[in-house]
Backbone bond lengths (Angstrom), bond angles and torsions (degrees), N, CA, C in turn:
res aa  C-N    CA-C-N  psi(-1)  N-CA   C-N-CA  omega(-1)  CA-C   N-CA-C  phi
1 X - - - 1.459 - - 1.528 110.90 -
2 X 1.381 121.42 -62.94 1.537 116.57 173.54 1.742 104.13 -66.37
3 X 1.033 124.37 -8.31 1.615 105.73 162.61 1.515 120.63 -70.30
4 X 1.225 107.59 -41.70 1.700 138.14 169.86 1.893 86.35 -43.66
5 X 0.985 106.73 -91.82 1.621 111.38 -170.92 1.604 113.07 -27.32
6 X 1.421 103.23 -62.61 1.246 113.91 -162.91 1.801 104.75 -71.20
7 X 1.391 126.09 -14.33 1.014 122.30 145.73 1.271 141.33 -51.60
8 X 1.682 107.78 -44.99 1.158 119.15 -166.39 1.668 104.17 -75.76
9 X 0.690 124.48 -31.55 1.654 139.63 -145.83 1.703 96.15 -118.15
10 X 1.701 121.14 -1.49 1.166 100.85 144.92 1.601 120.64 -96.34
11 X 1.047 113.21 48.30 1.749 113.61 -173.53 1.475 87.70 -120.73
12 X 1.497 118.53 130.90 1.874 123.96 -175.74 1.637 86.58 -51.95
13 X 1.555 122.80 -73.04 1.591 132.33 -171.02 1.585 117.55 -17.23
14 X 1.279 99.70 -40.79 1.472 110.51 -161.85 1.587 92.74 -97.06
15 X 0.859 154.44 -37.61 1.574 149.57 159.99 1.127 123.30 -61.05
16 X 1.502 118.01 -13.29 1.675 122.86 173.32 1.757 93.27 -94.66
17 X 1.189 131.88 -55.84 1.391 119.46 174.17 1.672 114.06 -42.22
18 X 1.300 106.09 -68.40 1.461 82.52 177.60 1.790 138.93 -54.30
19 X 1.062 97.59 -32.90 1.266 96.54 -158.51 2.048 96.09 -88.61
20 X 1.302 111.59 -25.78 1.760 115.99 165.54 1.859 99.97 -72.65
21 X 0.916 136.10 -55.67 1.814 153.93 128.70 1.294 104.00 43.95
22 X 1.715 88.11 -94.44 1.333 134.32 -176.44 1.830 116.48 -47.82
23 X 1.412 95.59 -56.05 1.638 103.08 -179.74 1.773 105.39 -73.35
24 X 1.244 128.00 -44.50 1.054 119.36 168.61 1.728 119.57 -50.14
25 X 0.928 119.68 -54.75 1.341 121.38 172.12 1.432 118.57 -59.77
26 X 0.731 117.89 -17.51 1.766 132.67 -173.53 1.963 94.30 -97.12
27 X 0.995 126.42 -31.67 1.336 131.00 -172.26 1.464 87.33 -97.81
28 X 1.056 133.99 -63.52 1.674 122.02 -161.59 1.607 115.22 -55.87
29 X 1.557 102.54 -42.19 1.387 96.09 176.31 1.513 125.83 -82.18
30 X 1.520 115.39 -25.41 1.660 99.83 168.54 1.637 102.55 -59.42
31 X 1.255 116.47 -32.69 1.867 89.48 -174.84 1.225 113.84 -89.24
32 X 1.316 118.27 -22.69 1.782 118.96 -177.93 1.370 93.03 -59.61
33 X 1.754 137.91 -24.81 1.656 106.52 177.88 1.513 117.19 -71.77
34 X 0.923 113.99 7.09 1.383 121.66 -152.34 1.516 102.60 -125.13
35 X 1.497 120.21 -19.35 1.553 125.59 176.84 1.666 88.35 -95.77
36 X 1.007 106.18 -51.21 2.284 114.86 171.08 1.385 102.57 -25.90
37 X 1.103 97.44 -70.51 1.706 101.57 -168.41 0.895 141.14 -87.73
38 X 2.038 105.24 8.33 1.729 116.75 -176.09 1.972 79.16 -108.06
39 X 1.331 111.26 4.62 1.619 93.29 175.37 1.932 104.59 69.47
40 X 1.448 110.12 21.42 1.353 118.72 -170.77 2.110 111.53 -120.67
41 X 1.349 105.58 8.82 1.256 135.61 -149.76 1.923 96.39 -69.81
42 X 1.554 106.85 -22.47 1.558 104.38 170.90 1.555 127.86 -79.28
43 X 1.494 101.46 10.67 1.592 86.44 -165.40 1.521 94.16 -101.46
44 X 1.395 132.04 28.48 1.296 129.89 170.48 1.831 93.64 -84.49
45 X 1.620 110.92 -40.12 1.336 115.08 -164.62 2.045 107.46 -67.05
46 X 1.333 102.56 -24.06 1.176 122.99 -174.69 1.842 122.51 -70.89
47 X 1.348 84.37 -52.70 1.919 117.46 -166.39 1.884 72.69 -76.38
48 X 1.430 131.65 -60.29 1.491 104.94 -146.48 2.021 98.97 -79.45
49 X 0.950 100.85 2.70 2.048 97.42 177.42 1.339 97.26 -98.94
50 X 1.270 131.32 -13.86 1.619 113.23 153.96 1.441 135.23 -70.75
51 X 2.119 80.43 -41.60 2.097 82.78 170.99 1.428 107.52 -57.16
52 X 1.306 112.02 -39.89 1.922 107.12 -179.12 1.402 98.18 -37.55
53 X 1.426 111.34 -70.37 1.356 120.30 -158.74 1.868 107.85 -41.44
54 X 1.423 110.68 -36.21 1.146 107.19 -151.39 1.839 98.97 -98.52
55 X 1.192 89.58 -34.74 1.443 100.48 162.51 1.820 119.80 -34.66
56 X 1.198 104.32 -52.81 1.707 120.60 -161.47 1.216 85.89 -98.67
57 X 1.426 138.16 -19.02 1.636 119.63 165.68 1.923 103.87 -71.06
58 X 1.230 111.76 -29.82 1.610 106.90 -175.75 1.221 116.18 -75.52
59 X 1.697 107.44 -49.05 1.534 116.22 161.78 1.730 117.34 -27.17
60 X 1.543 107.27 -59.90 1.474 115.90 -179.95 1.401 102.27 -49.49
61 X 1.134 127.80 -66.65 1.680 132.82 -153.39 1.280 111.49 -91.00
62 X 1.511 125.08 6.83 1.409 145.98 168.68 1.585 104.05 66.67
63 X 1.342 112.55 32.53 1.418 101.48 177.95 1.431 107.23 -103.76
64 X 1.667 109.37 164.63 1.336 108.17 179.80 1.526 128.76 -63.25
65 X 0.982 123.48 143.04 1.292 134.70 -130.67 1.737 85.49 -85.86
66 X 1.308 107.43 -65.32 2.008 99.49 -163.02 1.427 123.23 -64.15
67 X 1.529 103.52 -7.78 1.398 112.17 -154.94 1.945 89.53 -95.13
68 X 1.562 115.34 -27.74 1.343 121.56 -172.72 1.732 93.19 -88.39
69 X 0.969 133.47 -55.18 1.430 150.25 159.89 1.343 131.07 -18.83
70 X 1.508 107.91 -58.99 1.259 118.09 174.46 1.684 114.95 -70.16
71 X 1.071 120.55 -66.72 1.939 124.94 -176.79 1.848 92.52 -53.62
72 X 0.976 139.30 -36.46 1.373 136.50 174.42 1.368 124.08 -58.85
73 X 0.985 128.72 -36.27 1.690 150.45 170.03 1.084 88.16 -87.67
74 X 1.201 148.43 -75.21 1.798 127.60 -156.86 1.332 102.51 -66.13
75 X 1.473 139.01 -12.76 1.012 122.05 -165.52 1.810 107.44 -98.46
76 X 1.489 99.17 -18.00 1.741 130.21 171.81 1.421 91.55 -65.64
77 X 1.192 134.69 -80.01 1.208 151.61 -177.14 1.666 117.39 -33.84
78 X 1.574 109.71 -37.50 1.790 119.35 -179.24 1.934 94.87 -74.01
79 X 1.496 96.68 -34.96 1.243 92.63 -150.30 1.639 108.39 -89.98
80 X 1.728 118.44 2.63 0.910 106.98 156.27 0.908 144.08 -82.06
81 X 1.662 97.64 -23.03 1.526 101.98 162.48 1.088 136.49 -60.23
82 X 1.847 120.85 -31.75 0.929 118.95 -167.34 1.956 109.20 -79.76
83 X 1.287 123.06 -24.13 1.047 149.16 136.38 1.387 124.64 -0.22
84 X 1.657 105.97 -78.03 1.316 132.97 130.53 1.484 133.81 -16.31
85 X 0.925 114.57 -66.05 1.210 131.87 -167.44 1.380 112.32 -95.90
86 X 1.814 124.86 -22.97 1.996 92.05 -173.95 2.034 74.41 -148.30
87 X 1.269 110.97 53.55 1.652 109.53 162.34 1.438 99.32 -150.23
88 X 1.401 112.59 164.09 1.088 130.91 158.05 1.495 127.92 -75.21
89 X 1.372 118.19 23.85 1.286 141.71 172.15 1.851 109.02 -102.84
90 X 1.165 114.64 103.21 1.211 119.64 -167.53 2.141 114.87 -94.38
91 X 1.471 87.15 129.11 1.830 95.68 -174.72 1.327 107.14 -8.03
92 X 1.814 148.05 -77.15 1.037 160.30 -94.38 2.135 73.78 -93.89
93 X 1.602 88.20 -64.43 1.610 119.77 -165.63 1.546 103.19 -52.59
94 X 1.239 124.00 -44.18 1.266 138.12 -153.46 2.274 95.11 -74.76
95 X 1.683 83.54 -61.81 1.691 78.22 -171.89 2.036 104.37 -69.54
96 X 0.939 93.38 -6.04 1.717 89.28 -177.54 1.538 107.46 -69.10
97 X 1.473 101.77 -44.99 1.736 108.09 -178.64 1.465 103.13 -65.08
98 X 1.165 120.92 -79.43 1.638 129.40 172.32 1.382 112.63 -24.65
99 X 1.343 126.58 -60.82 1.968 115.00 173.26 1.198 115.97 -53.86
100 X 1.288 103.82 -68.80 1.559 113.98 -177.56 2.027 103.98 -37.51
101 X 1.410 110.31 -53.45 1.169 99.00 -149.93 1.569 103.62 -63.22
102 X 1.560 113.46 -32.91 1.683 129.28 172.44 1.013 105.76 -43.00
103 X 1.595 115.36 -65.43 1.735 112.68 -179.19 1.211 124.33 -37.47
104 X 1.877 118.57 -38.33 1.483 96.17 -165.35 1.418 105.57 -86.64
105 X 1.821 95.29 -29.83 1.813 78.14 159.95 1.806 157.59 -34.82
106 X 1.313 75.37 -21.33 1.652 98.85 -163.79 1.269 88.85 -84.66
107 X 1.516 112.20 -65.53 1.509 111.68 -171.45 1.762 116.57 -46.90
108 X 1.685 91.51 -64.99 1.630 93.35 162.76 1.618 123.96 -7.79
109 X 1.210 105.20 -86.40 1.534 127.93 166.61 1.265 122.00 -3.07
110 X 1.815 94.52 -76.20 1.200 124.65 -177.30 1.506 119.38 -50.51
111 X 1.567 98.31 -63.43 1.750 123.50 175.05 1.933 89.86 -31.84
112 X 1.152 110.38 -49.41 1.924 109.82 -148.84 1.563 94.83 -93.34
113 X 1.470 130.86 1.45 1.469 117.16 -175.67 1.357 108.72 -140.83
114 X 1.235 95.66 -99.57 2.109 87.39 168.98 1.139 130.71 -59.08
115 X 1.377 128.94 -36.02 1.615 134.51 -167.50 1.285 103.62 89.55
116 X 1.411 118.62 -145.07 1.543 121.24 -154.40 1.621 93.04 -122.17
117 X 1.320 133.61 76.51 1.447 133.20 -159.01 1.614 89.12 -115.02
118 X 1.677 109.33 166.00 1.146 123.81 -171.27 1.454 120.94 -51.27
119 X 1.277 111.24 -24.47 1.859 123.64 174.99 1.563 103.18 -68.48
120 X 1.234 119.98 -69.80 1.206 124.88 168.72 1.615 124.21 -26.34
121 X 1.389 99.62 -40.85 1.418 105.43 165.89 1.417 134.97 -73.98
122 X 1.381 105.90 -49.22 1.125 122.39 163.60 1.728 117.22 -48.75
123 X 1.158 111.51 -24.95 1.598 102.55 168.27 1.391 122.97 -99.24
124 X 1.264 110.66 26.75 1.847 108.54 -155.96 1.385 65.76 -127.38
125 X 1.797 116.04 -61.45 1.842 88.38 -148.88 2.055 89.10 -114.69
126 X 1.462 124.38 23.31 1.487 108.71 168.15 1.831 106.08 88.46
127 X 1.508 98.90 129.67 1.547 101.97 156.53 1.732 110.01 -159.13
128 X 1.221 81.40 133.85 1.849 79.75 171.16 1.143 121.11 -80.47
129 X 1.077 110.56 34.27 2.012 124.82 172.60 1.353 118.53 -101.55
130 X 1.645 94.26 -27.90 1.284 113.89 -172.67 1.581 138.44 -49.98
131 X 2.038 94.08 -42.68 1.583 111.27 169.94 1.253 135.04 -76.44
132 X 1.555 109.57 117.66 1.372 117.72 -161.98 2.001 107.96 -96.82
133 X 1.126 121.60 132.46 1.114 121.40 171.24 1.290 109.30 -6.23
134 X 1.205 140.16 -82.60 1.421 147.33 -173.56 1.353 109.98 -38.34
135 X 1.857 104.70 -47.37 1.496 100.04 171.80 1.525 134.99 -53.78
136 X 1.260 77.00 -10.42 1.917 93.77 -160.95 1.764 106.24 -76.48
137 X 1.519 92.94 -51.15 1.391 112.30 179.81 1.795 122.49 -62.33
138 X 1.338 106.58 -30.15 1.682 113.68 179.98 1.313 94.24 -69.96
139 X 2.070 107.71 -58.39 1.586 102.55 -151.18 1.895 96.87 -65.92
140 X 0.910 124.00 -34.58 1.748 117.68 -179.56 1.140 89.58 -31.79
141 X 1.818 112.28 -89.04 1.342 124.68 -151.31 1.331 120.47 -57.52
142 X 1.645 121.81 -15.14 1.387 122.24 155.14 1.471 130.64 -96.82
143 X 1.372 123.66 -15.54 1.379 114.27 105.51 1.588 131.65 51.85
144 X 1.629 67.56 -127.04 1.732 107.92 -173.64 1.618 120.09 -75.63
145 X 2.026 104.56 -7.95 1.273 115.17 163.53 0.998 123.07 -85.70
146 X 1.481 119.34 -10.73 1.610 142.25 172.72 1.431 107.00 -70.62
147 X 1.202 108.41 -78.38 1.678 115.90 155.89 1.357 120.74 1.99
148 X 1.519 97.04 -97.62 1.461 110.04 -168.42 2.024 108.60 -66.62
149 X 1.447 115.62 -25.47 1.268 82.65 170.69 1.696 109.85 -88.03
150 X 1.168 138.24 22.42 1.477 140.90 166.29 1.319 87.65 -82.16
151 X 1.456 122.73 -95.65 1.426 115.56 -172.10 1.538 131.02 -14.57
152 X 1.570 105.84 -40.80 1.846 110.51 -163.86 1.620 98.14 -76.14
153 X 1.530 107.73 -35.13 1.423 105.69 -162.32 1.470 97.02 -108.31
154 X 0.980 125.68 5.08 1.479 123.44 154.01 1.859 132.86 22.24
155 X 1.590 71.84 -84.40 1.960 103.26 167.77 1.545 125.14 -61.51
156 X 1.614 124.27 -29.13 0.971 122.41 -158.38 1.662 76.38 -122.47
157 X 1.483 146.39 -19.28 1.523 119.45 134.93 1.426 129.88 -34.75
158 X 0.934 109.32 -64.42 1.786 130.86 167.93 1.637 87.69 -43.65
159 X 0.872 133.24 -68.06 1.671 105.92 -146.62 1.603 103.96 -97.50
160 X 1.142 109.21 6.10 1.836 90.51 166.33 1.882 97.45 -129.68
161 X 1.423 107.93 16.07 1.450 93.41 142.75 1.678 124.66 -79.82
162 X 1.568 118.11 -54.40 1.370 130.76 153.70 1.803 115.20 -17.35
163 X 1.172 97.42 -77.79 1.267 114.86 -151.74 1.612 106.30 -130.05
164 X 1.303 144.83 75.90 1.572 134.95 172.40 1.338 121.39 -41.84
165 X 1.725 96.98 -55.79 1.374 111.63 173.57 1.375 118.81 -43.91
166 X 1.398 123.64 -80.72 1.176 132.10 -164.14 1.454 110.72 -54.69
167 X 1.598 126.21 -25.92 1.197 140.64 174.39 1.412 115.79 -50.75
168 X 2.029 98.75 -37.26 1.806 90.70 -146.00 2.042 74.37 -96.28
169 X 1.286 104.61 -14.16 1.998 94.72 177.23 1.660 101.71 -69.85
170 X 1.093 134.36 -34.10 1.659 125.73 -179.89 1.032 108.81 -76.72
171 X 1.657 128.29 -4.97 1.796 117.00 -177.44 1.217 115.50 123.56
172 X 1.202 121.24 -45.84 1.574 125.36 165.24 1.200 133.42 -24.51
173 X 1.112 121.09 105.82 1.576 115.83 163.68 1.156 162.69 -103.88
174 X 1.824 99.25 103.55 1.481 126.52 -116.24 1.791 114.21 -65.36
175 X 1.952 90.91 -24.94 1.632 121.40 -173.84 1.039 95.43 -69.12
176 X 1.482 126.78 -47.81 2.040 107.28 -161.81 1.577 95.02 -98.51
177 X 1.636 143.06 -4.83 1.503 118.39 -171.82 1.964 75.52 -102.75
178 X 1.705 140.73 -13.24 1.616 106.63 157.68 1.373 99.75 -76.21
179 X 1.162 137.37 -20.99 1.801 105.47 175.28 1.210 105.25 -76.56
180 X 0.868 146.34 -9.36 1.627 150.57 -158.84 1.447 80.92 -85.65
181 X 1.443 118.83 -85.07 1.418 132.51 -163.69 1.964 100.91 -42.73
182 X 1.327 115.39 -67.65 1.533 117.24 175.56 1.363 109.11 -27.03
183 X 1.606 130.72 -55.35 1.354 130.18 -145.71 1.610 92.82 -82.45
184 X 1.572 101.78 -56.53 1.778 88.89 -178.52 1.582 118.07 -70.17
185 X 1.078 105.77 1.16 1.295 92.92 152.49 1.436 146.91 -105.15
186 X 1.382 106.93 11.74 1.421 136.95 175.11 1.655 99.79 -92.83
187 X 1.214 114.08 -24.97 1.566 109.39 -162.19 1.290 95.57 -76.08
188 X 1.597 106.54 -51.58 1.135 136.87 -167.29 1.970 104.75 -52.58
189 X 1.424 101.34 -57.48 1.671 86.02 -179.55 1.182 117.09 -85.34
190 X 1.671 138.17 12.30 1.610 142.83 142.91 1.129 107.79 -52.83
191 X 1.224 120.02 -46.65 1.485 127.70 -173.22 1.792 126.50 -67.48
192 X 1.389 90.95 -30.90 1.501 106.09 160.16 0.963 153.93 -81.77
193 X 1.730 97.48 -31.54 1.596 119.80 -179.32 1.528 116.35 -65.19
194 X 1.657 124.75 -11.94 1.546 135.27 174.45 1.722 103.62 -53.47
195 X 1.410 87.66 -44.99 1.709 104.04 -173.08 1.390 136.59 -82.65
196 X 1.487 96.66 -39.45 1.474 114.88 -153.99 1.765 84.36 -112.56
197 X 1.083 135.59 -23.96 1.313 140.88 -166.45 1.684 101.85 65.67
198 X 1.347 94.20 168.36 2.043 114.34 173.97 1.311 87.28 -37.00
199 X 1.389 111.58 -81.04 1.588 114.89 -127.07 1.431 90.26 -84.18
200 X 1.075 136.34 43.57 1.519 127.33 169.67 1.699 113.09 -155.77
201 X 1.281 129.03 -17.18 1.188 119.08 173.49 1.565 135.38 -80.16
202 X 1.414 104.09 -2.09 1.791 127.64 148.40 1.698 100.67 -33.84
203 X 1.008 108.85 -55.44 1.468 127.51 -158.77 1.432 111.40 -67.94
204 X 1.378 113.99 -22.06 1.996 121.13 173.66 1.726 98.04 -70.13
205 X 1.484 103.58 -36.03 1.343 100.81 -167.20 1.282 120.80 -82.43
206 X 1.607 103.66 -26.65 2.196 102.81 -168.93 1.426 101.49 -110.48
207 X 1.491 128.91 12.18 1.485 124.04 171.09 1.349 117.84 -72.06
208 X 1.378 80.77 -70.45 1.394 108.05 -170.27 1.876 114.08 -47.69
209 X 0.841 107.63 -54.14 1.663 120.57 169.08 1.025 116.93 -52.94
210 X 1.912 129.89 -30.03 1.287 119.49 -167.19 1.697 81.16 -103.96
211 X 1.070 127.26 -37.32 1.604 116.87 -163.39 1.946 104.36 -49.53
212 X 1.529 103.31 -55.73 1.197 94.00 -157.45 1.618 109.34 -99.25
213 X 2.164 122.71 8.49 1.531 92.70 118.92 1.597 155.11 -80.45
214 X 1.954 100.02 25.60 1.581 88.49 157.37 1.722 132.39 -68.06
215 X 1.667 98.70 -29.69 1.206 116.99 171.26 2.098 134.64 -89.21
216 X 1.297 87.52 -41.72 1.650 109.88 -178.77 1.642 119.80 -66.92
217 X 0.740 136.00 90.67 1.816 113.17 -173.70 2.014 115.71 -95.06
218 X 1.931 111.96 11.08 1.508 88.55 177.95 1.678 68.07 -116.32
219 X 2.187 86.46 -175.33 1.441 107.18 160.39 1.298 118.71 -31.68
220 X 1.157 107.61 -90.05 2.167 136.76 -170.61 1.698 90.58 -35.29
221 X 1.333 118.38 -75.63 1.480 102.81 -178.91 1.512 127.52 -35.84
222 X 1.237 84.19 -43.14 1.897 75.54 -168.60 1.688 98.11 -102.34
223 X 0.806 134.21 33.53 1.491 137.19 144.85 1.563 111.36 -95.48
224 X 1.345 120.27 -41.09 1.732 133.90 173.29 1.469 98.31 -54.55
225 X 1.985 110.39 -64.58 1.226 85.58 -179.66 1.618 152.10 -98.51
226 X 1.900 94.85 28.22 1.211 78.93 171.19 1.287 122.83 -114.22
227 X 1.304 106.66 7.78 1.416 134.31 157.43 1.642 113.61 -44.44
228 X 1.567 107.41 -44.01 1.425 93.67 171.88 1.018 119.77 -118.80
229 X 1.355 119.28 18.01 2.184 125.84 163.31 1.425 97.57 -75.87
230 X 1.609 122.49 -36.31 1.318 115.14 179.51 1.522 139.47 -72.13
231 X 1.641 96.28 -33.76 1.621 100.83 164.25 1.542 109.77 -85.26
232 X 1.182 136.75 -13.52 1.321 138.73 -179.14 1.331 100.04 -76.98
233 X 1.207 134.65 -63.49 1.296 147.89 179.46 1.825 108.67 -48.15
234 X 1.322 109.16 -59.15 1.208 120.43 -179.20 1.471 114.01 -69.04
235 X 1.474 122.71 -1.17 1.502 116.92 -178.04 1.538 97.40 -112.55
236 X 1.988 118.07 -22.20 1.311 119.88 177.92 1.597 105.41 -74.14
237 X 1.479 114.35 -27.01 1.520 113.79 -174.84 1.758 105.17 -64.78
238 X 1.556 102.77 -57.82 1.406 104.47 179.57 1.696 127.40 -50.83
239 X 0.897 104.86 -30.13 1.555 130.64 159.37 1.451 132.79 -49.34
240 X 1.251 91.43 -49.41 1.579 118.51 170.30 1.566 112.66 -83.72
241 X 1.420 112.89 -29.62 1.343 114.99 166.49 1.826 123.96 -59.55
242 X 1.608 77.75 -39.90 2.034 84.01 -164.99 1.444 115.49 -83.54
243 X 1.840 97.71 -12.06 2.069 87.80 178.25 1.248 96.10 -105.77
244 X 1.363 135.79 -10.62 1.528 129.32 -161.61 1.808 104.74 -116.84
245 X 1.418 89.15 -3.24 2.184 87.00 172.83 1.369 105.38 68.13
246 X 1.484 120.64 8.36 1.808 107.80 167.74 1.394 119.00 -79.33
247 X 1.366 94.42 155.32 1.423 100.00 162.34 1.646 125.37 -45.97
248 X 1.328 121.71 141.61 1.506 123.18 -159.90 1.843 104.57 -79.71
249 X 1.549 121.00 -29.61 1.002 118.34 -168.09 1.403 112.71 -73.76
250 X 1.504 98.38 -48.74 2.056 105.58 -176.76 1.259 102.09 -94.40
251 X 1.476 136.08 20.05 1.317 133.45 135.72 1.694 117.41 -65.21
252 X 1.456 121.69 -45.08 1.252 140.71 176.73 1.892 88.77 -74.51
253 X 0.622 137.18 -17.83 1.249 112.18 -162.48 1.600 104.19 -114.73
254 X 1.350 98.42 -14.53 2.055 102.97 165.16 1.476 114.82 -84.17
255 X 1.506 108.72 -18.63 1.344 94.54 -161.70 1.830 75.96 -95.34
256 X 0.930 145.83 -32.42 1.733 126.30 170.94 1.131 111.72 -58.19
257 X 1.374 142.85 -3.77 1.129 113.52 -160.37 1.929 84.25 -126.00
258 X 1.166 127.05 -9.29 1.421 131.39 152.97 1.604 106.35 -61.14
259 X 1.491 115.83 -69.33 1.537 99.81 177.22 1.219 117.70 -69.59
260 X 1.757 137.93 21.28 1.412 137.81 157.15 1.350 94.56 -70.37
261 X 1.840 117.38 -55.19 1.344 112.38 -167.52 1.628 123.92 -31.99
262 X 1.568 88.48 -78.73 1.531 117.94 -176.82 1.741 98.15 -54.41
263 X 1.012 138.16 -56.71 1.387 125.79 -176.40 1.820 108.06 -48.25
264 X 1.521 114.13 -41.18 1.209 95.85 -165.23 1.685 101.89 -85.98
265 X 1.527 122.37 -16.59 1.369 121.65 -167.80 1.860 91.52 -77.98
266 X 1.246 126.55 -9.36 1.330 136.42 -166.54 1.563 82.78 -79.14
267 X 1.677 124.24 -86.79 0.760 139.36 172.83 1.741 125.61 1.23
268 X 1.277 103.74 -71.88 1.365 134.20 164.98 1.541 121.66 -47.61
269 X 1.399 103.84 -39.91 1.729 104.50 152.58 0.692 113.07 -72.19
270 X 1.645 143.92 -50.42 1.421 142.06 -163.19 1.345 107.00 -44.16
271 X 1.416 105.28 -52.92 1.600 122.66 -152.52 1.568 103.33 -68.51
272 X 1.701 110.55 -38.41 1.422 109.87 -171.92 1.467 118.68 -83.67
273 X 1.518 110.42 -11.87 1.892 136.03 170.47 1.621 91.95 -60.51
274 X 1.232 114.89 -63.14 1.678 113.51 -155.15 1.271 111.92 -76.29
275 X 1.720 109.47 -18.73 2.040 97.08 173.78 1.365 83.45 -86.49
């Protein structure tokens, strides 16, 4: 078994997935509790059919992909809110128009330049082949900027997830810590979609959050735990990818939806222990 490991993890490929992997998943789920519980939890599904979009615009013009990718999604991401927030176009409606409309772009694009080639693929459905040194080095350092501004603003996350209202009456200001939250979370699903592909990196963000409120009932808990259903999960997916030849994304996305099981069958005892 530790030969197995120590095999796997001498391949460069397999050490850039985890460790780019790991931080993504660790970033998706402190904010997916917080997209969970504002009832705002689709715009991971939204934000990653733009990176497509923007993706297959870089592909076309041969430029690097995160650097065209990233300012494009945050700028998807400002604008859903604002969307959101001062039209009669409502969230559900809002990211439906905005993905969709990215997607056909992408395809568009594609259809008229490259065609449907292995890159193209690799971002629709994910490969851990995908991360290139360079990739390794941005997503760290953006990352760990995800991180630390979650951590600093922490508190004023916490209180206009709860409560907006009561937030923006104590002083808070509820408009720039949700753009705050939107942007890192746009960074956050650029950063994923190499791996997890479009149509699957929604899924770093709304697992993890719902798994471990079957068990957790404050904030701090269920931010702790889904912080580590996600890298646990996401290192069993990768795992499961490299001896069994699956795809890396719906490898990560079986082994969450196994610890959905057991978390909620956890749950379900709890509940019947305490009457």
């Amino acid at each position: 078994m530790f030969e197995s490991v120590i095999e796997m993890f001498s391949y460069p490929f397999m050490v850039r997935a985890f460790i780019v992997g790991a931080l993504v998943a660790l970033c998706s789920a402190l904010l997916g509790v917080s997209l969970v519980l504002k009832r705002y939890s689709m715009i991971g599904d939204g934000l990653s059919h733009v990176g497509f979009g923007a993706l297959a615009v870089a592909a076309a013009l041969n430029a690097a992909p995160l650097t065209v990718a990233i300012p494009v999604v945050i700028v998807a991401a400002i604008l859903l809110l604002r969307i959101r927030g001062n039209s009669r176009i409502k969230g559900d409606a809002a990211i439906a128009l905005i993905s969709t409309s990215s997607l056909a772009v992408g395809v568009m694009v594609i259809s008229l330049t490259t065609g449907m080639n292995t890159d193209v693929y690799n971002y629709m459905f994910g490969s851990i082949l995908a991360m290139s040194a360079e990739d390794v080095r941005l997503s760290v350092a953006l990352a760990a900027v995800v991180l630390i501004l979650y951590i600093f603003f922490y508190n004023k996350i916490f209180a206009i997830t709860f409560d907006e209202t009561f937030a923006q009456a104590t002083g808070v200001k509820a408009d720039l810590y949700n753009t705050l939250i939107a942007v890192l979370t746009a960074v956050t699903i650029v950063l994923g979609m190499r791996m997890m592909g479009t149509l699957l990196i929604s899924s770093l963000i709304i697992f993890p959050a719902l798994t471990s409120m079957r068990v957790c009932t404050t904030f701090r808990s269920v931010v702790i735990h889904s912080a580590v259903i996600s890298v646990v999960c996401l290192a069993a997916g990768i795992a499961l990818s490299y001896y069994c030849a699956t795809p890396a994304g719906a490898s990560v996305v079986m082994a969450n939806i196994a610890a959905l099981i057991l978390y909620s069958l956890a749950g379900v005892i709890r509940r019947k222990t305490w009457r």
